[in-house]
Backbone as XML, in Angstrom:
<?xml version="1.0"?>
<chain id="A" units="angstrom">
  <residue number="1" name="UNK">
    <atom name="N" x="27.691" y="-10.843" z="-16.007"/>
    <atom name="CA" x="27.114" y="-9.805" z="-15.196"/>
    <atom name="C" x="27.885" y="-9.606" z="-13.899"/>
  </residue>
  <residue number="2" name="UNK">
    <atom name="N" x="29.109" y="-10.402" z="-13.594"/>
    <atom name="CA" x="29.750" y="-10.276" z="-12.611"/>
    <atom name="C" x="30.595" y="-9.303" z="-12.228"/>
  </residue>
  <residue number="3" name="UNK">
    <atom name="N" x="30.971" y="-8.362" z="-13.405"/>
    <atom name="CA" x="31.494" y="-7.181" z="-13.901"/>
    <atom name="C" x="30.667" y="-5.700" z="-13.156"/>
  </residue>
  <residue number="4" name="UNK">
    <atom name="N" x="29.204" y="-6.248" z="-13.605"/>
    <atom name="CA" x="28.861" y="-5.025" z="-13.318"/>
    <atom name="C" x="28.089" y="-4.680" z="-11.891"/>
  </residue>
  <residue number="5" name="UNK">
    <atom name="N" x="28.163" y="-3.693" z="-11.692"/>
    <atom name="CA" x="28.142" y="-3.301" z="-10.215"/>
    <atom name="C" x="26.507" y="-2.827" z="-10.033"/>
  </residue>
  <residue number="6" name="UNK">
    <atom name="N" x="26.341" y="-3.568" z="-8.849"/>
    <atom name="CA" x="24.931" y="-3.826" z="-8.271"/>
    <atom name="C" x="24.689" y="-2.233" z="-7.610"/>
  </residue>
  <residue number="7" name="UNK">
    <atom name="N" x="23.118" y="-2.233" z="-8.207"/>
    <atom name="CA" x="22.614" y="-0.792" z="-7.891"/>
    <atom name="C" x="21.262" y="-1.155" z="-7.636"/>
  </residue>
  <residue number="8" name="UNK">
    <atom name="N" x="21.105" y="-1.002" z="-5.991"/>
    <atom name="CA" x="20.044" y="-1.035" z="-5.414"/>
    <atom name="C" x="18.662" y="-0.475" z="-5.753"/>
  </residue>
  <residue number="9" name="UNK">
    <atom name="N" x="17.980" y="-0.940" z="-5.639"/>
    <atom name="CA" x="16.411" y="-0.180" z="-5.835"/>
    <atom name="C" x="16.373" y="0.786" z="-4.381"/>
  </residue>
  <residue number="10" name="UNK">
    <atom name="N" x="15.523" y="1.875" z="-4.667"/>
    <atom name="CA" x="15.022" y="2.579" z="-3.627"/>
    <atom name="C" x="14.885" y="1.681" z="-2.654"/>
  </residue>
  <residue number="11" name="UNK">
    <atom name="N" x="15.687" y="2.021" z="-1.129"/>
    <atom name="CA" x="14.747" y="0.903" z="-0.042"/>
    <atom name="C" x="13.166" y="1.520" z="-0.252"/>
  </residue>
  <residue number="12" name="UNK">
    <atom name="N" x="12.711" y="2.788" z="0.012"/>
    <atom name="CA" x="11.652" y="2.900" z="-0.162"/>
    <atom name="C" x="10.726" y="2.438" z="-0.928"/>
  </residue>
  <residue number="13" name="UNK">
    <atom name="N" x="9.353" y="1.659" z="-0.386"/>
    <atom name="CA" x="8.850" y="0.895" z="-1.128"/>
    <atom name="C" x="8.131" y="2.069" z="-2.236"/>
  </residue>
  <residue number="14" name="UNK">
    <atom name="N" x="7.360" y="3.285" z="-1.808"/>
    <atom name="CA" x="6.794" y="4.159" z="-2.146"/>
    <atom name="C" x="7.281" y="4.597" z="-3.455"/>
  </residue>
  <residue number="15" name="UNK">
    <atom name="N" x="8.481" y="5.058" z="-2.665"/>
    <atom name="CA" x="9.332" y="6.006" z="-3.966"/>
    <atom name="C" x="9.886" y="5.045" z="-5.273"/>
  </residue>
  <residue number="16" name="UNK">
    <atom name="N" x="9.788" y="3.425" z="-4.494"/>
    <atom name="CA" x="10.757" y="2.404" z="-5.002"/>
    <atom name="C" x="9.082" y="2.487" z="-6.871"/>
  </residue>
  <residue number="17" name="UNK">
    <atom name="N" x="7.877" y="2.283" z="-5.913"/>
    <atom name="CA" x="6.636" y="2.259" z="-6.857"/>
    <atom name="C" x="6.512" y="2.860" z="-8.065"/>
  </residue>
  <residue number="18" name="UNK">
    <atom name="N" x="6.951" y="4.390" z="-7.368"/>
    <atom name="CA" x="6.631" y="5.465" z="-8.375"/>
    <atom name="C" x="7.725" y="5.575" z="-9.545"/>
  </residue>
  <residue number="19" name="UNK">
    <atom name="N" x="8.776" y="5.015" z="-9.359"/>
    <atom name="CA" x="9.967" y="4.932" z="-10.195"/>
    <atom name="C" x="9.340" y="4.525" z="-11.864"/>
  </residue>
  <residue number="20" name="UNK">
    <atom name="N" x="9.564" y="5.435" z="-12.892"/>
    <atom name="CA" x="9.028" y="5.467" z="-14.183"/>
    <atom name="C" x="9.438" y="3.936" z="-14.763"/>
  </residue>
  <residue number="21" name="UNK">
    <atom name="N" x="11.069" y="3.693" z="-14.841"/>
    <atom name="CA" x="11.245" y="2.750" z="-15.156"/>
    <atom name="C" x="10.383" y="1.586" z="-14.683"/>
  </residue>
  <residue number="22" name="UNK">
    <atom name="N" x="10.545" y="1.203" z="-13.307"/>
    <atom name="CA" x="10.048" y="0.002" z="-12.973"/>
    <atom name="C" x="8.513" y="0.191" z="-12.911"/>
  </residue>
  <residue number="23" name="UNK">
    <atom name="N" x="7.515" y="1.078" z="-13.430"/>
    <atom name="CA" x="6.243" y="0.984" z="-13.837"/>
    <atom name="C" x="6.501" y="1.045" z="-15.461"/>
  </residue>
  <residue number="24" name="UNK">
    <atom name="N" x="7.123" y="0.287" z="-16.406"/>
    <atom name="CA" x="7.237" y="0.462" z="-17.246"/>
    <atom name="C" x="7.306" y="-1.134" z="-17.583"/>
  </residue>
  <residue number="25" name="UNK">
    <atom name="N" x="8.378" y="-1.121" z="-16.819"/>
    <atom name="CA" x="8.801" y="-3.041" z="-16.518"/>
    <atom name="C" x="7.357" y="-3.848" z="-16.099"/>
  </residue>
  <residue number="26" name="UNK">
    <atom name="N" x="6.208" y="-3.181" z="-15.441"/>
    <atom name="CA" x="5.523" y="-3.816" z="-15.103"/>
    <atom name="C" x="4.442" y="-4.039" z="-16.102"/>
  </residue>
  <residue number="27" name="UNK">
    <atom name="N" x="4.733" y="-2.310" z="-16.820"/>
    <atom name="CA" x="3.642" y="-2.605" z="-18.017"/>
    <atom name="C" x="3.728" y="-3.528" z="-18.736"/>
  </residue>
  <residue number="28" name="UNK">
    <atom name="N" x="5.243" y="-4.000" z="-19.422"/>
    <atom name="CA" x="5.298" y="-5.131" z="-19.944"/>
    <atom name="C" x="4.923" y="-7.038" z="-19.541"/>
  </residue>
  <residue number="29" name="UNK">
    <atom name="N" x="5.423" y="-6.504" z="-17.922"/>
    <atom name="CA" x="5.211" y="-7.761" z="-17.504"/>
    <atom name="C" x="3.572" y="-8.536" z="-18.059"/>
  </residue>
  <residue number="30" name="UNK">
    <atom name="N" x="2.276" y="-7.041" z="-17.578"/>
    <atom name="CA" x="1.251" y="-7.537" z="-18.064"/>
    <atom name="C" x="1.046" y="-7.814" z="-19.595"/>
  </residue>
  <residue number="31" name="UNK">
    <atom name="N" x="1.998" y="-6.568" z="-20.763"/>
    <atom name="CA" x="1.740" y="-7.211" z="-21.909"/>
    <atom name="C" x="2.276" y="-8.873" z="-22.362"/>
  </residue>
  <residue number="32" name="UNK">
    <atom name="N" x="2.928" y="-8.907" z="-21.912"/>
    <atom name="CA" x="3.752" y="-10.656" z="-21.648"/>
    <atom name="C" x="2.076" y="-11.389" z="-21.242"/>
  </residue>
  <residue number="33" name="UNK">
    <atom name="N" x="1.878" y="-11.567" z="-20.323"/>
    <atom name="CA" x="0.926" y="-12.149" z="-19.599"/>
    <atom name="C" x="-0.415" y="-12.164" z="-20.433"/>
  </residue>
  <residue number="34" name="UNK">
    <atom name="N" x="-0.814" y="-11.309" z="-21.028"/>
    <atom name="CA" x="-1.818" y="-10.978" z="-22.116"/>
    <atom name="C" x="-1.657" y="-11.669" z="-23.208"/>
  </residue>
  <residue number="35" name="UNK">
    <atom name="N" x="-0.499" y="-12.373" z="-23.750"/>
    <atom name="CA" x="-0.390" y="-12.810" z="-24.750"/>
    <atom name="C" x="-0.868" y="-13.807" z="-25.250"/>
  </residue>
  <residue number="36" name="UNK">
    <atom name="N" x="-1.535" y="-14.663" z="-23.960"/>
    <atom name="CA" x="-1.876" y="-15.919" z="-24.278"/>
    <atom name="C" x="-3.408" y="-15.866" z="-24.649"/>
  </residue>
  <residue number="37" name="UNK">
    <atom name="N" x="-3.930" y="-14.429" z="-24.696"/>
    <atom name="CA" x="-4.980" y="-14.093" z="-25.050"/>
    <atom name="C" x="-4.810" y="-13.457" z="-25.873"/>
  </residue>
  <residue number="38" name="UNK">
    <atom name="N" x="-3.964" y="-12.783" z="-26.768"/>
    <atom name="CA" x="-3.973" y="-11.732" z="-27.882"/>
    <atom name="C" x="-3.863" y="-12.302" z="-29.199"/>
  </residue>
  <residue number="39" name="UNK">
    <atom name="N" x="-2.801" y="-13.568" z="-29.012"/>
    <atom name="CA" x="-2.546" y="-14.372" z="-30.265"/>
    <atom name="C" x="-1.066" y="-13.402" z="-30.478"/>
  </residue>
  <residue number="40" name="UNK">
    <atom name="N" x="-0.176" y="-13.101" z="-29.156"/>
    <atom name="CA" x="0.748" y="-12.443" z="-29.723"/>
    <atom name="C" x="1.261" y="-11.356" z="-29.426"/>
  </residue>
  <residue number="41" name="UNK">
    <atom name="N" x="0.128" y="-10.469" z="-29.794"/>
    <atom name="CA" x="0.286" y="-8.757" z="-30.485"/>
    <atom name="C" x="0.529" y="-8.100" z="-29.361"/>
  </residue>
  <residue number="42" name="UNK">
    <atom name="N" x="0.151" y="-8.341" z="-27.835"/>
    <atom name="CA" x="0.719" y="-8.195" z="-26.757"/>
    <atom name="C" x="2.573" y="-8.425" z="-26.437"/>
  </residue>
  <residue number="43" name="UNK">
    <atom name="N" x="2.829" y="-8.752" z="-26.734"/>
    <atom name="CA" x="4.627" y="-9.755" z="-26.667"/>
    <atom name="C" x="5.153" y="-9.191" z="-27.407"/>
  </residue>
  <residue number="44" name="UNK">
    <atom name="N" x="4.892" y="-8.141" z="-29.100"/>
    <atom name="CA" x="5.056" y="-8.004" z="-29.773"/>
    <atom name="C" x="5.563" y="-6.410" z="-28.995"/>
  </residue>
  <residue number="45" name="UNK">
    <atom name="N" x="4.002" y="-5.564" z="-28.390"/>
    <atom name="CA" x="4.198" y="-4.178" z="-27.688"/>
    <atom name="C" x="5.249" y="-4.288" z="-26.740"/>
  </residue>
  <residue number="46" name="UNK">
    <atom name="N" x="5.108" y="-5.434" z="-25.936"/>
    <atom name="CA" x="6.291" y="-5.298" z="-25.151"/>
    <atom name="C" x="7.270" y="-5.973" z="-25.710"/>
  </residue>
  <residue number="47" name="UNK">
    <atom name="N" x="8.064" y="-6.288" z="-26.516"/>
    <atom name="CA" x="9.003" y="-6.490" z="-26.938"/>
    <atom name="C" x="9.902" y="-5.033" z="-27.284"/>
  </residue>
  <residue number="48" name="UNK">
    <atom name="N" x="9.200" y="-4.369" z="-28.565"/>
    <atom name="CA" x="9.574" y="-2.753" z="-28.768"/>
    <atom name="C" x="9.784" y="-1.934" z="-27.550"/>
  </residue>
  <residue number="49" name="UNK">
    <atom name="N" x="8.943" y="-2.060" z="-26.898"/>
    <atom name="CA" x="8.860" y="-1.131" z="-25.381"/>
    <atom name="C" x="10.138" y="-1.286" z="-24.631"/>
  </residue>
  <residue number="50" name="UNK">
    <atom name="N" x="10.634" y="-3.089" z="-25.044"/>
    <atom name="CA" x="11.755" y="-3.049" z="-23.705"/>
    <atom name="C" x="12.724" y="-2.812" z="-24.643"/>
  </residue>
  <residue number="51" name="UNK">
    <atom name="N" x="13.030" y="-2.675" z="-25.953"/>
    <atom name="CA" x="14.624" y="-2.077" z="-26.427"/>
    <atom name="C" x="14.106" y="-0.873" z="-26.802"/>
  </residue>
  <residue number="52" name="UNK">
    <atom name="N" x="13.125" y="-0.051" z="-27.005"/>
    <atom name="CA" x="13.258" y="1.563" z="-27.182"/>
    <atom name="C" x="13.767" y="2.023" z="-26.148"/>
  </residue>
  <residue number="53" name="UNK">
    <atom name="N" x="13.458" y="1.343" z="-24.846"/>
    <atom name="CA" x="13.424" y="2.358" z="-23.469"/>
    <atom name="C" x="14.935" y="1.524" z="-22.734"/>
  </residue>
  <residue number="54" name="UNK">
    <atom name="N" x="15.463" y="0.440" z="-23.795"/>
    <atom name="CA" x="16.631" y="-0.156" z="-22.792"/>
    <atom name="C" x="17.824" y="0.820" z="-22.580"/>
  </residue>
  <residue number="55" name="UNK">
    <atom name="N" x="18.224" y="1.619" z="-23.268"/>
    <atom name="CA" x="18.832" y="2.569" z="-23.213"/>
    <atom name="C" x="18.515" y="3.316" z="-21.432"/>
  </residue>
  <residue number="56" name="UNK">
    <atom name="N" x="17.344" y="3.805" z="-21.876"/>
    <atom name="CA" x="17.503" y="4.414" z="-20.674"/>
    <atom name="C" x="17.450" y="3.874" z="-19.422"/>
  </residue>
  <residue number="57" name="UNK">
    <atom name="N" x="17.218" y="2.754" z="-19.323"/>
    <atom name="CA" x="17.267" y="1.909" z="-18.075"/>
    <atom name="C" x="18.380" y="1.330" z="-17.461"/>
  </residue>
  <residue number="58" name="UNK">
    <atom name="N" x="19.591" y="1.165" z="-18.606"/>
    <atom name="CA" x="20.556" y="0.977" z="-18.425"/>
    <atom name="C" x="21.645" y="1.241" z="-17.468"/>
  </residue>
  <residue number="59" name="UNK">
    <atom name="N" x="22.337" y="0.382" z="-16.068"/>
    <atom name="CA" x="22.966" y="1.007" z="-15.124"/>
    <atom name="C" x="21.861" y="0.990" z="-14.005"/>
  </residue>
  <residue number="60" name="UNK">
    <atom name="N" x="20.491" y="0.649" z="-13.778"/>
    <atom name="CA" x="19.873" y="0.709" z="-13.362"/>
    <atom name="C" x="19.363" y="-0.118" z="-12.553"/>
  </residue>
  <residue number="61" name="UNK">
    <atom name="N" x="18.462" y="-0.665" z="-11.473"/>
    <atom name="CA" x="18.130" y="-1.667" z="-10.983"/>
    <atom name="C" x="16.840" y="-2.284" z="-11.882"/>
  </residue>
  <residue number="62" name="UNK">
    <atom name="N" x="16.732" y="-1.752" z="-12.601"/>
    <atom name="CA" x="15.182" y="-2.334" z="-13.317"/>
    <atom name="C" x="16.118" y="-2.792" z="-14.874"/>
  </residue>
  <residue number="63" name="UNK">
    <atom name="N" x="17.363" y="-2.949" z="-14.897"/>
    <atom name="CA" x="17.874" y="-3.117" z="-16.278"/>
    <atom name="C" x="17.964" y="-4.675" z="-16.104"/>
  </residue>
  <residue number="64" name="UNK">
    <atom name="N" x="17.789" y="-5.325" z="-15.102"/>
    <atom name="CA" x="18.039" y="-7.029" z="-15.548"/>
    <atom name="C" x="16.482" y="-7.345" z="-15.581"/>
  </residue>
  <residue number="65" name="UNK">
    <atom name="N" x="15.425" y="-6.831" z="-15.640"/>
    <atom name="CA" x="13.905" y="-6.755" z="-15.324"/>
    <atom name="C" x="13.749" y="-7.059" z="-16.870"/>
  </residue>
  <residue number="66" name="UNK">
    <atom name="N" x="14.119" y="-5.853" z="-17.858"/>
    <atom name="CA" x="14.120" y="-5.685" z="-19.271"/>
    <atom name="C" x="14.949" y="-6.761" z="-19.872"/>
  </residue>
  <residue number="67" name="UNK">
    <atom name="N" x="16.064" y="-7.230" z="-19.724"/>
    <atom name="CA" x="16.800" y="-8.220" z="-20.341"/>
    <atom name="C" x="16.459" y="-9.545" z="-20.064"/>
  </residue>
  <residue number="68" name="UNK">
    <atom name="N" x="15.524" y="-9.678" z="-18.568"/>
    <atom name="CA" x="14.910" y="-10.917" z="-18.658"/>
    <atom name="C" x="13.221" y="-11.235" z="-19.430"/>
  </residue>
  <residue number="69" name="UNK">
    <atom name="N" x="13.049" y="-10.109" z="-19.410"/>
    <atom name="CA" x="11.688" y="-9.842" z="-20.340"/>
    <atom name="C" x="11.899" y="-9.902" z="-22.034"/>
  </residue>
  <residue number="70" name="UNK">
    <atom name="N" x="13.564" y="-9.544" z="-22.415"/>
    <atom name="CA" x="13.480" y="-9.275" z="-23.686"/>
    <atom name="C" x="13.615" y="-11.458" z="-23.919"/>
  </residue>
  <residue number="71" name="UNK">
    <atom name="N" x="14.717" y="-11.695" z="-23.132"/>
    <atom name="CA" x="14.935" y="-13.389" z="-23.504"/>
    <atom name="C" x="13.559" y="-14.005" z="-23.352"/>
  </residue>
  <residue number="72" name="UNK">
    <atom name="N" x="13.036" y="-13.966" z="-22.177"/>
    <atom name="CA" x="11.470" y="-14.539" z="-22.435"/>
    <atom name="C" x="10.467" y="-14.826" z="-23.505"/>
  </residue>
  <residue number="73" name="UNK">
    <atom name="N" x="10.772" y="-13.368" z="-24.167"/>
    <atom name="CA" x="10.192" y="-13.303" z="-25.287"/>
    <atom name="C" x="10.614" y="-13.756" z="-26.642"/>
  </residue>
  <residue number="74" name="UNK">
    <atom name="N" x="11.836" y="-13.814" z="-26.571"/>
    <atom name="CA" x="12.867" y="-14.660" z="-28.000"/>
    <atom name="C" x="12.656" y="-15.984" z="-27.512"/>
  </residue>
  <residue number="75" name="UNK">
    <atom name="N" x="12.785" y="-16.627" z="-26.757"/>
    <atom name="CA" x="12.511" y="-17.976" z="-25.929"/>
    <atom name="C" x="11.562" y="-18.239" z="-26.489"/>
  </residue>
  <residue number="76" name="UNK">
    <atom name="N" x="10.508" y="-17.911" z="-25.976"/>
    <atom name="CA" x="9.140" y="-17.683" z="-25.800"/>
    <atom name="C" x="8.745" y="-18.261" z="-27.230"/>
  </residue>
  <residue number="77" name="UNK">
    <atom name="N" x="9.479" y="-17.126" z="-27.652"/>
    <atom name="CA" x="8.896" y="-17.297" z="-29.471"/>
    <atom name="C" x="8.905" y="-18.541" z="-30.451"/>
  </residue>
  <residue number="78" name="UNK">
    <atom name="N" x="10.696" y="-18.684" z="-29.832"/>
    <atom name="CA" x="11.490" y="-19.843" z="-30.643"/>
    <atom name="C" x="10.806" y="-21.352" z="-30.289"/>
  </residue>
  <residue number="79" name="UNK">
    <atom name="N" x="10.249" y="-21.478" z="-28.885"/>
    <atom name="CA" x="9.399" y="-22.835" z="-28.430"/>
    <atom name="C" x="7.998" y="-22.730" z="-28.956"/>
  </residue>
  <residue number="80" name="UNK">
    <atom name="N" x="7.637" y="-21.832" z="-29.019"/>
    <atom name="CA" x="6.429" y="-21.826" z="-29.290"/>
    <atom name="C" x="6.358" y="-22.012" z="-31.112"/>
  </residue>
  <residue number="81" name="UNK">
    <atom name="N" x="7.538" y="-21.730" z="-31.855"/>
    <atom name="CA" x="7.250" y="-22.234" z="-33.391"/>
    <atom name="C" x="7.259" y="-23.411" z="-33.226"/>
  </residue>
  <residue number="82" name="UNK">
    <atom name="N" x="8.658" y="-23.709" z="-33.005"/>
    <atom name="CA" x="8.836" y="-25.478" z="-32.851"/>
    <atom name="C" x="7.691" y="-26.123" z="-32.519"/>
  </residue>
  <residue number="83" name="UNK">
    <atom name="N" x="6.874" y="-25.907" z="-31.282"/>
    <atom name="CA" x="6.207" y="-26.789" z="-31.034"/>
    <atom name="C" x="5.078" y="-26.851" z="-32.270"/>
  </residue>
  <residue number="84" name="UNK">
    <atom name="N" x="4.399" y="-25.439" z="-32.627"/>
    <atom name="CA" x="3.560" y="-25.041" z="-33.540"/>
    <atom name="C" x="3.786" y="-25.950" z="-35.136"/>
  </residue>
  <residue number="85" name="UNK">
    <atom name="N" x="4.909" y="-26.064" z="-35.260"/>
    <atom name="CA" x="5.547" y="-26.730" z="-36.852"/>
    <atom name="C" x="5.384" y="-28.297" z="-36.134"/>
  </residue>
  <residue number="86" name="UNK">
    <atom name="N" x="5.536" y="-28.526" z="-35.141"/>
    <atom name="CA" x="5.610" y="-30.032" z="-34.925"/>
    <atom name="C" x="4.626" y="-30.336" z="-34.320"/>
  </residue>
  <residue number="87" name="UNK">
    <atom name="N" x="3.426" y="-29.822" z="-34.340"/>
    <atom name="CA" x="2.306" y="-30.135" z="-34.187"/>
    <atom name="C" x="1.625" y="-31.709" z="-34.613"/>
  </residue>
  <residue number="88" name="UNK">
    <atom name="N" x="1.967" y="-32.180" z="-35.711"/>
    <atom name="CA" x="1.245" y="-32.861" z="-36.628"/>
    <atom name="C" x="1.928" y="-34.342" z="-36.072"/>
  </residue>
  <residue number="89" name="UNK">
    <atom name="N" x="2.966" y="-33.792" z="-35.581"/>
    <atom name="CA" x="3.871" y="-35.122" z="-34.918"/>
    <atom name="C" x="3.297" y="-35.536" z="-33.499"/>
  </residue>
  <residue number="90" name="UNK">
    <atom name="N" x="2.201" y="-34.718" z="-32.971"/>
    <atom name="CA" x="1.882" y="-34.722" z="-31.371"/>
    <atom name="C" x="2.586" y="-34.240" z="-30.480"/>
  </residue>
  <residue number="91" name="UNK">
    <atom name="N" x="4.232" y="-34.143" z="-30.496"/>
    <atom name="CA" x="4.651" y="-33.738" z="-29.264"/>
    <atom name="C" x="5.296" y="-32.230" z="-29.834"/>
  </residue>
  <residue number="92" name="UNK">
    <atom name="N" x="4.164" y="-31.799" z="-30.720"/>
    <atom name="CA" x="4.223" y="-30.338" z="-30.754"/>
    <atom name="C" x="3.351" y="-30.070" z="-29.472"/>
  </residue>
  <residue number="93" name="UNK">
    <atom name="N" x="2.348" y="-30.625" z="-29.221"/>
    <atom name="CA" x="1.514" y="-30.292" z="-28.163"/>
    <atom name="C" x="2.179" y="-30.418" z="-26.656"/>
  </residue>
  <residue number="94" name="UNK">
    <atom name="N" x="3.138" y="-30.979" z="-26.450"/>
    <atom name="CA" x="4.204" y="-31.105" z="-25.265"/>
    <atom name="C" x="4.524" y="-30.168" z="-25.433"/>
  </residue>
  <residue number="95" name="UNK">
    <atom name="N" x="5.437" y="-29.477" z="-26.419"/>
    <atom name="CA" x="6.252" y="-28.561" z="-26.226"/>
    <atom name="C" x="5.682" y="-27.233" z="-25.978"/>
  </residue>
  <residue number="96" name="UNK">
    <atom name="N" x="4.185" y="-27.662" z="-26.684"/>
    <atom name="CA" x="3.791" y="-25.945" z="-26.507"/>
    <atom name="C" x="3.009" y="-25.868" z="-25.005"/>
  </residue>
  <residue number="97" name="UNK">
    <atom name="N" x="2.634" y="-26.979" z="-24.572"/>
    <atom name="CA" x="2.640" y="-26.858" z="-22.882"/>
    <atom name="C" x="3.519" y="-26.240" z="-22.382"/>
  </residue>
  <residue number="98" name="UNK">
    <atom name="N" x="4.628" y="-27.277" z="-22.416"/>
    <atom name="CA" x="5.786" y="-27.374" z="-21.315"/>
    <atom name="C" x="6.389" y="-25.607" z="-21.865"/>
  </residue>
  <residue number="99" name="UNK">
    <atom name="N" x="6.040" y="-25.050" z="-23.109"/>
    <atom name="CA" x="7.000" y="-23.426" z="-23.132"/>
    <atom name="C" x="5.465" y="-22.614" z="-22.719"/>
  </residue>
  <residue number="100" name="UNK">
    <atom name="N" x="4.400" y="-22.728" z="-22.480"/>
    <atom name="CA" x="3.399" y="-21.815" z="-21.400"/>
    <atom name="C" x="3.731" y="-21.720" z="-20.380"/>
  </residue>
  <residue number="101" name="UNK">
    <atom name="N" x="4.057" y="-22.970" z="-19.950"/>
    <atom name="CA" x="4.077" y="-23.357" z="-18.383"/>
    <atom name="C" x="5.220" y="-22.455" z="-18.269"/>
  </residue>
  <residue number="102" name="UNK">
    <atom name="N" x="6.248" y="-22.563" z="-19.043"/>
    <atom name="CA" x="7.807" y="-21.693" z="-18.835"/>
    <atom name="C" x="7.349" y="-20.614" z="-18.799"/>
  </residue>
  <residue number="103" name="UNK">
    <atom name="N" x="6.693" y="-20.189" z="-19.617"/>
    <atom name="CA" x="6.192" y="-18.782" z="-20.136"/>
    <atom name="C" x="5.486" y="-17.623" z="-18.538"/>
  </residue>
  <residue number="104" name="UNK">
    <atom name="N" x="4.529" y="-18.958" z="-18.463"/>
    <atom name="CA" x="4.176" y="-18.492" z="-17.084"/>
    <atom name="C" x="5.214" y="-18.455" z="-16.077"/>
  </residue>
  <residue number="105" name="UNK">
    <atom name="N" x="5.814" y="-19.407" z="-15.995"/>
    <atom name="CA" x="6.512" y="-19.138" z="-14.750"/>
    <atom name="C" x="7.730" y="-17.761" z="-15.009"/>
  </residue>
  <residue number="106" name="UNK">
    <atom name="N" x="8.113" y="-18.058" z="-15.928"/>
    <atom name="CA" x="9.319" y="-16.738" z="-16.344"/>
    <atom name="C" x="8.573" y="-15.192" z="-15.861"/>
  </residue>
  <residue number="107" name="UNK">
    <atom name="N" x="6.988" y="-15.049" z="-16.701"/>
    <atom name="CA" x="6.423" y="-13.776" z="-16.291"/>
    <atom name="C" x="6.395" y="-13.441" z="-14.711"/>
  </residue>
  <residue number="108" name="UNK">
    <atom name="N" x="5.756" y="-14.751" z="-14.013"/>
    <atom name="CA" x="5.363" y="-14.224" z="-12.390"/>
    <atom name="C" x="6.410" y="-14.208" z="-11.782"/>
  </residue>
  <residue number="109" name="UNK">
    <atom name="N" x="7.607" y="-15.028" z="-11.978"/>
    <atom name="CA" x="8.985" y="-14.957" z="-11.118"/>
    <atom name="C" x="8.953" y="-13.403" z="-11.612"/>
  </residue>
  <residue number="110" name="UNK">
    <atom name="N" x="9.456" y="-12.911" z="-12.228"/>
    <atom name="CA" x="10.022" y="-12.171" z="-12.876"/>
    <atom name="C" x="8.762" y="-10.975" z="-12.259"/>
  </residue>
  <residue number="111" name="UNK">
    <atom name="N" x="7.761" y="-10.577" z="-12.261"/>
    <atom name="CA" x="6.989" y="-9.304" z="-11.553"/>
    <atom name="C" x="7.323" y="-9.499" z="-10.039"/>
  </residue>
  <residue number="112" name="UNK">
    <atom name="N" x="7.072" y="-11.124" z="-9.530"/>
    <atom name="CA" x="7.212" y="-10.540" z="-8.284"/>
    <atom name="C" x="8.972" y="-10.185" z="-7.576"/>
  </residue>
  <residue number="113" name="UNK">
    <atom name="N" x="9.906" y="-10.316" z="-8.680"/>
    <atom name="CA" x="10.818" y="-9.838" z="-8.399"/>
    <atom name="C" x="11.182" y="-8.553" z="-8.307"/>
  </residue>
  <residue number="114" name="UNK">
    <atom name="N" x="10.635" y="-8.166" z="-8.831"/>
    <atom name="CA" x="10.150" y="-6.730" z="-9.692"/>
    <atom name="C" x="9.758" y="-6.099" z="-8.649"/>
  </residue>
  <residue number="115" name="UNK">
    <atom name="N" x="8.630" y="-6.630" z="-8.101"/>
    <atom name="CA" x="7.635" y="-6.024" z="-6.878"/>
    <atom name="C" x="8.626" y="-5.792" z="-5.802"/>
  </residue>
  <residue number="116" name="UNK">
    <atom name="N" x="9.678" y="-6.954" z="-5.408"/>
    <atom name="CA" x="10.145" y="-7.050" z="-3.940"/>
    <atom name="C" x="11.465" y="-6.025" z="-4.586"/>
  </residue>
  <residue number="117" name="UNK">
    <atom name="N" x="11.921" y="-5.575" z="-5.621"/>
    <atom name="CA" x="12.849" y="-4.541" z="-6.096"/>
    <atom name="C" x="13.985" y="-5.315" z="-5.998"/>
  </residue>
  <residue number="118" name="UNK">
    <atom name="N" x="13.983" y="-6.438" z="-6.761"/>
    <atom name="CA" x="15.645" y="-7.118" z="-6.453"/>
    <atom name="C" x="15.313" y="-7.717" z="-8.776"/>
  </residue>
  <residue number="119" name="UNK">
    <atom name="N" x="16.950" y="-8.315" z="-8.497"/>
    <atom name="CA" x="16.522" y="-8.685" z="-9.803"/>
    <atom name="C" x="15.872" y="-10.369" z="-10.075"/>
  </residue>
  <residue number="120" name="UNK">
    <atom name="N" x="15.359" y="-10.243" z="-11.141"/>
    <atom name="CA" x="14.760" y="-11.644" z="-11.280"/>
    <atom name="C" x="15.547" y="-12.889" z="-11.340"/>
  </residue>
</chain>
């Protein structure tokens, strides 16, 4: 990412708000966050949401918002089988802590980066 050239968010916080993209980024942030109540199907909406619309976000200040939302969610996924299949061993139950706890922390870093208009 050292290549590509940094493009500020609106200083305006206002105008920075109303920006389609980054209320889009946020929608996901909450479908992320929902997931641990959906069994999923939340992570799933925002997953589609952030490569239909990555295109257009692209070049953008809300484009490392989407690429850290899309890894979260492949992450996300890949710890959460493992731990799920290694359940029976007990330290499936570690792992599926220790990838919530990630889970969580990845979502809230990641909005309130969002919020202050820088990247995550």
């Amino acid at each position: 990412m050292a290549d590509q050239e940094f493009i500020p968010a609106d200083p305006d916080p206002v105008a920075r708000r109303s920006d389609p993209a980054r209320n889009l980024a946020v929608v996901v942030y909450i479908l992320q966050a929902l997931v641990f109540f959906t069994g999923g199907v939340t992570g799933l909406v925002g997953i589609i949401i952030n490569y239909v619309k990555l295109d257009d976000v692209t070049g953008s200040w809300v484009e490392p918002h989407f690429r850290w939302q899309i890894r979260t969610f492949w992450l996300g996924l890949l710890w959460m089988v493992i731990g799920t299949i290694t359940t029976f061993i007990l330290i499936g139950w570690l792992i599926l802590l220790a990838a919530s706890i990630w889970l969580i922390y990845r979502i809230v870093k990641g909005a309130l980066a969002l919020n202050d208009g820088v990247s995550p």
